[in-house]
N, C-alpha and C positions, 0 to 999 in steps of 0.2 A: 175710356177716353184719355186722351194726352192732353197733358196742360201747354200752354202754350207760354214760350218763353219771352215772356213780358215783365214789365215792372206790375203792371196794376193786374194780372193772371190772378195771383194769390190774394190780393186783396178782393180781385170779382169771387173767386173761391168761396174767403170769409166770410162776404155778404151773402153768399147763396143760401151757404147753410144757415147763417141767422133768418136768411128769410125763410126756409125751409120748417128751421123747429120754431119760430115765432108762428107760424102759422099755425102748425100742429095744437100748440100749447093755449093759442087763443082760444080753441074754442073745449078745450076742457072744464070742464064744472069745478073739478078743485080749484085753477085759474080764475076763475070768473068771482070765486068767490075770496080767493083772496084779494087781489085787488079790486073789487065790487063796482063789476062791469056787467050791464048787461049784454047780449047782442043785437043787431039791428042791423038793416038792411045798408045801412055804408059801412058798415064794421065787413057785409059778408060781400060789396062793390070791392070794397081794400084789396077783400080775399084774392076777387077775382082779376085784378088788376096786377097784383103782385104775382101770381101764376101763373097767368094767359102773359103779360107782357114783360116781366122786369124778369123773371127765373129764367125765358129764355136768352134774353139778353146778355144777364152776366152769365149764362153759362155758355155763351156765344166768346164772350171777352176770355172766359177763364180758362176754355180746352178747343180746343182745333178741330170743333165744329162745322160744317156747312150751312148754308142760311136754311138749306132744306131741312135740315137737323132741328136747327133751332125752331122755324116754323112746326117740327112732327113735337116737339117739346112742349109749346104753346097747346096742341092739342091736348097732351096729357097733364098739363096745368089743370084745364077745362074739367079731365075725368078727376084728376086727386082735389080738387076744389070740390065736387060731385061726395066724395068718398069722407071729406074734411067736413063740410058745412053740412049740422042736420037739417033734418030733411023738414020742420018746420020753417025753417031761416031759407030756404033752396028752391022752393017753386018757383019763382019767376025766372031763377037761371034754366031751368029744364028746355026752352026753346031753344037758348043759345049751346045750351047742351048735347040736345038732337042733332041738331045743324053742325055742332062740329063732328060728330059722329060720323054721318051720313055722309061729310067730306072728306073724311078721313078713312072711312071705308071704301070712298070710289077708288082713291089714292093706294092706300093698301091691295086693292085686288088688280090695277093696274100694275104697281110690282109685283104683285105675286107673278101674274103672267108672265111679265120677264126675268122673273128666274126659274120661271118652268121651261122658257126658249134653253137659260143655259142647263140643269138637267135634260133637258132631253136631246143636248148634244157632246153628256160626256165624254163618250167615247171619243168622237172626234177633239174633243178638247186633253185627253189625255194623251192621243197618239203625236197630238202638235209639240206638249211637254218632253213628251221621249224625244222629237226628234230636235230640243233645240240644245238637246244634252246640258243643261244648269238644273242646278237645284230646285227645288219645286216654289220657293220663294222667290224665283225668274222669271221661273218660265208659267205660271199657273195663271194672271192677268194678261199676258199676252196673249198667249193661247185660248181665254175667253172670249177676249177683245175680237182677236180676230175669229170666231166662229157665233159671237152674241153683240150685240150692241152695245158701245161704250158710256154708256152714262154713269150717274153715281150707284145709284140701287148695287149694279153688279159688282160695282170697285168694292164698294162694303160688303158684301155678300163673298166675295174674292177674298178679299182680307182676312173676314171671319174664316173662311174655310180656310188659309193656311193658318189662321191660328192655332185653330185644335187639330189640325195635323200636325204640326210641332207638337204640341202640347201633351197628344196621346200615341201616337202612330212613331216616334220616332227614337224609341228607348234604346230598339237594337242594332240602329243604325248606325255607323262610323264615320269619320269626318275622313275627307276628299283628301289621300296621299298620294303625290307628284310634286315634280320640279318644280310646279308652278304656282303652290301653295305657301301664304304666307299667313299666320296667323295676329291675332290682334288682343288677347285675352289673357294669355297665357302667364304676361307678365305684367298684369293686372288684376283687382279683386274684383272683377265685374261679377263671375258665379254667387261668391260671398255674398257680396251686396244682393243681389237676387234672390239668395236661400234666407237672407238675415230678413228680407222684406217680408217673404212669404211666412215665415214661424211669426213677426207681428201681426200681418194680418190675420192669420189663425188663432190668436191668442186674443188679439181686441174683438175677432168675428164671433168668440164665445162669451168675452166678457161682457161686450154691448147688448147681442143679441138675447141673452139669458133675463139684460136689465131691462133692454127693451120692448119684449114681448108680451109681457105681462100688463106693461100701461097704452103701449102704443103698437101694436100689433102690425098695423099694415106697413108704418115705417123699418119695423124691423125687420120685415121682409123685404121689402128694395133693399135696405141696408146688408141683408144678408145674399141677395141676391148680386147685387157689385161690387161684394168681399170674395165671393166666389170666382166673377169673372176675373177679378183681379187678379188672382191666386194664377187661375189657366195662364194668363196675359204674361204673368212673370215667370212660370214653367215653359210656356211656348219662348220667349225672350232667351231663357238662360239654353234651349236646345237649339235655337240659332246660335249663337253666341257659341257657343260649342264647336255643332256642327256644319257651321258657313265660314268658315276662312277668307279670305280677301284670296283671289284666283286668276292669274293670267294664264288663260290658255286660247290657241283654236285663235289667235289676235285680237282677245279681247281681255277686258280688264271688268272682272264681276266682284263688287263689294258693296259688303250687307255689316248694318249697322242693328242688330236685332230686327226686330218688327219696324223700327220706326225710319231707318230711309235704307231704301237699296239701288243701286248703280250698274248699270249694262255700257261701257263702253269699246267703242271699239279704238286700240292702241292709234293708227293711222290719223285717230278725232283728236289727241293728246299733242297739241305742238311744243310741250317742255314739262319739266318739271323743275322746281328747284328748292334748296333747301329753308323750311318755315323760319320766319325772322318773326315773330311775336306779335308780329300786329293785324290779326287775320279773321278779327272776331266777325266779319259778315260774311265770312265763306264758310259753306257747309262742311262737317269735320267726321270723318269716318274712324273711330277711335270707339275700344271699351268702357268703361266706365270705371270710377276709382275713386278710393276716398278723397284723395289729392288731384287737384285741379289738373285736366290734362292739356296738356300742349301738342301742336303737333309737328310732324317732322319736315314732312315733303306740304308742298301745294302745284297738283296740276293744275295745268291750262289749259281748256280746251280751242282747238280750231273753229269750232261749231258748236253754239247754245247743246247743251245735254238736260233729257229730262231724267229728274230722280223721282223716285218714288218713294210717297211717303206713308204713312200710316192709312188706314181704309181708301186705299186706292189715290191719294191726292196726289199732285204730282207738280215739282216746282222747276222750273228751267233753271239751270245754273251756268257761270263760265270757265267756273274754276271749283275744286275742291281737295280739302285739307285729310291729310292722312299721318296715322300714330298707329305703326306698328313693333310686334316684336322683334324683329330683322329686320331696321331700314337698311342694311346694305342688301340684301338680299331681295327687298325688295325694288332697289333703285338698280339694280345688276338685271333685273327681270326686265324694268321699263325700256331700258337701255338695250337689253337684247332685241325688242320689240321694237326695235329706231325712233323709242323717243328721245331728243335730247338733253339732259343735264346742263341747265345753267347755273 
């Protein structure tokens, strides 16, 4: 999950996890008996109210969620409330338990179905990939789209799958050499930062986990479980970052910003470009990553609303957007070639 760039993100963050291990910890016997609490059925209503409604909420505020996310969240409040509150304190949730089950089951086998439509039209979904000639971070959503229905299910399920193909499938792969290649990383520590994230997750995912397991077992299993995803997320990140350069070709302008937005336009949609003057922060920004605050160089304009594409399929119309690469002349000589004009 992506955090979402807000002021109060990191503080909905904060409170998740206090609500998370305040929960855990309530209902421990060591707990109870130091501060000499019993339990009782508002203590285990609190439970339920804190997980079924307020976890999905801030974690709706804190990462770039769907209300549909947030809503499948709410269900598994329901099961870790289940799995949290013993089973003396928990019989009268079991109906409300059932019932979200049996909801969450219809739901789940209704997606399953539609992503059994899109396997069992790979093939067609891969011969549409060849033919739009871009990277498989382009062309893999489109190419769905048009052979499966476009809802969310697929976008996430799309998403997922280019993840671990970056992640595992693209070691021996080489990054795209032509005229019309501009890179964006190079002279920048985006990789660093990426390798530097992944050695701390691996290091906190043994130190937590080893402390974890022993008192709270099933927390440290999720815990361990989206240390791992992490890990791939940041391996899939740094093999775009790599292997997806910013690419004018064939009259189009393709730039990929890792996993989290990418850009299809065609030059002819581009009415200018001109040089960034520093006041640009509500335009989207196609730049590596860096210890030092990036800025950026160019800001096109487009003719026509453009949609970019953001992390598990989402997707936000823009009018204009911000570019930091390593050759802006080379890259403003590219647009330029391509009849857009420099103001």
């Amino acid at each position: 999950m992506v955090l979402r760039q807000s002021a109060f993100s990191k503080v909905a963050l904060g409170l998740l996890l206090a609500l998370l291990l305040t929960n855990a910890l309530l209902y421990q016997p060591g707990i109870q008996s130091a501060f000499s609490y019993s339990l009782d059925s508002f203590v285990v209503l609190g439970s339920l109210f804190d997980l079924m409604i307020v976890m999905p909420l801030l974690a709706y505020a804190a990462f770039r969620i769907t209300k549909k996310h947030a809503f499948l969240l709410a269900a598994g409040g329901l099961i870790l409330a289940n799995v949290l509150i013993p089973k003396e304190h928990a019989l009268f949730i079991a109906p409300v338990l059932y019932t979200g089950l049996v909801l969450e089951g219809v739901l789940v086998l209704v997606e399953i179905s539609l992503l059994a439509v899109v396997l069992r039209k790979i093939p067609l979904i891969k011969r549409s990939m060849r033919e739009l000639h871009a990277p498989a971070i382009y062309t893999a959503l489109p190419a769905t789209i048009k052979h499966a229905k476009d809802v969310p299910i697929i976008r996430v399920f799309v998403s997922e799958c280019i993840l671990f193909y970056y992640a595992f499938r693209t070691f021996k792969k080489k990054s795209p050499s032509h005229p019309g290649v501009v890179t964006i990383h190079k002279k920048t520590s985006a990789v660093a930062i990426n390798m530097m994230l992944i050695h701390a997750i691996i290091i906190e995912t043994v130190g937590i986990h080893w402390w974890l397991h022993g008192k709270w077992p099933i927390i440290s299993m999720i815990l361990l479980i989206l240390n791992i995803y992490s890990i791939i997320y940041f391996i899939a990140d740094t093999q775009i970052t790599r292997l997806v350069p910013i690419e004018v070709k064939k009259g189009r302008l393709y730039a990929a910003k890792g996993l989290r937005q990418q850009l299809v336009v065609s030059l002819s949609n581009i009415d200018r470009f001109e040089k960034a003057d520093g006041d640009e922060k509500d335009i989207i920004l196609f730049a590596s990553q860096d210890f030092e605050a990036v800025t950026p160089q160019y800001i096109l304009y487009f003719k026509e609303p453009v949609s970019v594409t953001l992390f598990y399929g989402k997707r936000k119309t823009i009018h204009a957007a911000a570019f930091r690469v390593d050759e802006p002349e080379k890259f403003a000589g590219l647009l330029q070639e391509g009849g857009v004009s420099h103001v």
